[in-house]
C-alpha positions in Angstrom: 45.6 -140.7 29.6 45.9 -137.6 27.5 43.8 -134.8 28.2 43.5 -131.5 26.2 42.4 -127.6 28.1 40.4 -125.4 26.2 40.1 -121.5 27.5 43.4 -121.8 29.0 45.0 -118.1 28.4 47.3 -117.7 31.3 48.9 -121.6 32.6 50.4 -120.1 35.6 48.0 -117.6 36.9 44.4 -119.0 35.4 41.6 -116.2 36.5 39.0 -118.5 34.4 38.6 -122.4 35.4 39.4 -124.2 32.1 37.4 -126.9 30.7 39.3 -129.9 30.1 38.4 -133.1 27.8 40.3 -136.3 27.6 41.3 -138.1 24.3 39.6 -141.5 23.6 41.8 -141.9 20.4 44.2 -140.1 18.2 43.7 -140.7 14.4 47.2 -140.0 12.5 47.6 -139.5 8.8 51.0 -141.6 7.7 53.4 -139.6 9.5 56.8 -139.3 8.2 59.4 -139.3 11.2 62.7 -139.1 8.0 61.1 -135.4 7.3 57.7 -134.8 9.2 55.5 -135.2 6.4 52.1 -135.6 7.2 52.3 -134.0 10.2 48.9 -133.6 11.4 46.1 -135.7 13.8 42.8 -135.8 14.7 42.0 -136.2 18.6 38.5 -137.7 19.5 37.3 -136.2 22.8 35.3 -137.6 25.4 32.7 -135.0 25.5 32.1 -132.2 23.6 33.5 -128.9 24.5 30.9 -126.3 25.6 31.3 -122.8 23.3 32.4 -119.3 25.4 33.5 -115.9 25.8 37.4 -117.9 25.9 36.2 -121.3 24.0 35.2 -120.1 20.1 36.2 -123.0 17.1 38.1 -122.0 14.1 36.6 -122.5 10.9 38.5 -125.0 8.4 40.2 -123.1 4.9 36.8 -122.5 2.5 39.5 -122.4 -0.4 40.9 -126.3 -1.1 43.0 -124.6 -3.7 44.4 -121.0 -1.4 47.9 -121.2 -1.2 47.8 -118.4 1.2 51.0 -116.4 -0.4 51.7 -113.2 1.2 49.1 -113.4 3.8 50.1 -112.1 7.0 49.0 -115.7 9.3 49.0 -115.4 13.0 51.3 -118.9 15.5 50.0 -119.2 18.5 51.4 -121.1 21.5 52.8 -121.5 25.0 56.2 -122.3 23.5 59.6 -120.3 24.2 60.0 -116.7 23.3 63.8 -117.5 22.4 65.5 -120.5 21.3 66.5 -122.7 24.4 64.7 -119.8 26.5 61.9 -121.0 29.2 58.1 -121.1 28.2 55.5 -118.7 28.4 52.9 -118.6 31.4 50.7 -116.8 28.9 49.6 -117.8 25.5 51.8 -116.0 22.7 51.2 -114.8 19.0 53.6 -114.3 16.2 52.2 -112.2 13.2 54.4 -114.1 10.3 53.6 -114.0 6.1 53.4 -117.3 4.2 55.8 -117.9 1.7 55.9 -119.7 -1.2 57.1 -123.5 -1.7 59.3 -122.4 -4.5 60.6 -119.9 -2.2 61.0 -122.0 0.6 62.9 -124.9 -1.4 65.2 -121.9 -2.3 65.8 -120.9 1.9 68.6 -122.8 3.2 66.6 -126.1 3.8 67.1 -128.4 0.5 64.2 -128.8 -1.4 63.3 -132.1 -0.7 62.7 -131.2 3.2 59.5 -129.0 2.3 57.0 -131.5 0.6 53.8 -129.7 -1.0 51.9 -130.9 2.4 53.6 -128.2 4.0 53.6 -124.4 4.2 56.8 -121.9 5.4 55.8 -118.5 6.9 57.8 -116.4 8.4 61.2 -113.8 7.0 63.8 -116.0 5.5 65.9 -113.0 5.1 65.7 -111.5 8.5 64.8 -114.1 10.5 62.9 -111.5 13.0 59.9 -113.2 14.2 59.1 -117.3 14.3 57.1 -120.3 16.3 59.6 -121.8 18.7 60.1 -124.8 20.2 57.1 -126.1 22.1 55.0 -124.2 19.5 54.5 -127.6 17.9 50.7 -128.7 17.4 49.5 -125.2 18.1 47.4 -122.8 14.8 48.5 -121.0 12.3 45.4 -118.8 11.9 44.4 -116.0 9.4 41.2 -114.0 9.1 39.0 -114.5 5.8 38.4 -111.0 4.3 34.9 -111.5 3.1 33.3 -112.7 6.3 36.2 -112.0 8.7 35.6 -115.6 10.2 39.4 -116.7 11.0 40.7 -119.7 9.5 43.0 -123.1 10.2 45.5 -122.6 7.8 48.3 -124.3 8.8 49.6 -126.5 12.3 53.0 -125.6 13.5 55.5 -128.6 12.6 59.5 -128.1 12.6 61.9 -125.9 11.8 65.9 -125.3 12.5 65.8 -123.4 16.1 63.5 -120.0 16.0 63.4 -117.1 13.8 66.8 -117.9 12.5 67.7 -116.6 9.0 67.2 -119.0 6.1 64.9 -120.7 7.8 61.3 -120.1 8.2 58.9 -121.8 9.8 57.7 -125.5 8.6 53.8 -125.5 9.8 51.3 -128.6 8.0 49.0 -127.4 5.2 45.7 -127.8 6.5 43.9 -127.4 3.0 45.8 -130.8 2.1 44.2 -132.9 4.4 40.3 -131.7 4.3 39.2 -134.7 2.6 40.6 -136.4 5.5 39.5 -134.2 8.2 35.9 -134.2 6.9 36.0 -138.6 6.2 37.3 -139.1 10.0 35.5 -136.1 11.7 32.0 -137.0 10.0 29.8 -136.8 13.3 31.4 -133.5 14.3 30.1 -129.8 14.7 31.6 -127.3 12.4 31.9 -123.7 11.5 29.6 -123.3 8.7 31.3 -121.0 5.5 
């Protein structure tokens, strides 16, 4: 069975007993394995999860139509700080800006790898700062400026190793799939605009 921690900061040294929910069902959305389309799911919990100091949800884009370009978004996971390096005990953030489609297409991924369900942050150029590998699944977050209420923007997907020039990160584009997320998720609790 798969189970899912919330409030988990620190996975090797935990000063605060997580809370911990087990999925009933996983509700995919036609994932493409040939070029990870649709790379997104819904999990269905067994309980609800209680809200904290260390448990808060993130609110879902208010914009359908925010294409997020040039916002500084913040990747967060327990995934390697290097490519091929070991995980992190503690939880990790990666300040990275979203780029364009067009500009991604133009990176050194061909433009039929990033479909218009995606969205590439990070520095193509430079290459300085990424999501790595065991990233996958985890947010891609930035705050709202009128009510300063953070946002789901995007979900960590692929991309070619970390932080590597020409190649930004590949996260799911979470203002795609509200329909969907609103028509499967209709019984759930959410944070109002």
């Amino acid at each position: 069975m798969i189970k899912v921690t919330f409030g988990e900061h620190n996975r090797c040294n935990a000063t605060i007993r997580p809370e911990t929910r087990f999925v009933l069902r996983a509700i995919a959305n036609k994932f493409s394995l040939s070029n990870f389309d649709n790379d997104i799911a819904l999990l269905r919990l067994n309980e609800r999860v209680p809200i904290s100091d260390a448990i808060k949800p993130i609110c879902l884009p208010s914009n359908n139509n925010n294409l997020y370009v040039g916002v500084k978004a913040v990747a967060a996971g327990w995934g390697t700080l290097t490519e091929e390096g070991k995980v992190s005990c503690t939880l990790q953030e990666v300040e990275v800006p979203v780029i364009s489609n067009e500009d991604c297409r133009k990176t050194k991924y061909t433009a039929s790898m990033i479909s218009d369900n995606m969205l590439c942050a990070g520095y193509p150029k430079t290459g300085e700062k990424d999501s790595c590998q065991g990233d996958s699944g985890g947010p891609l977050i930035t705050e709202r400026k009128y009510d300063k209420r953070y946002e789901l923007i995007g979900v960590v997907s692929w991309g070619n190793g970390c932080a590597r020039v020409g190649y930004p990160g590949v996260y799911t584009r979470v203002t795609n799939y509200l329909d969907w997320i609103r028509e499967n998720t209709k019984d759930a609790c959410y944070c109002t605009d």
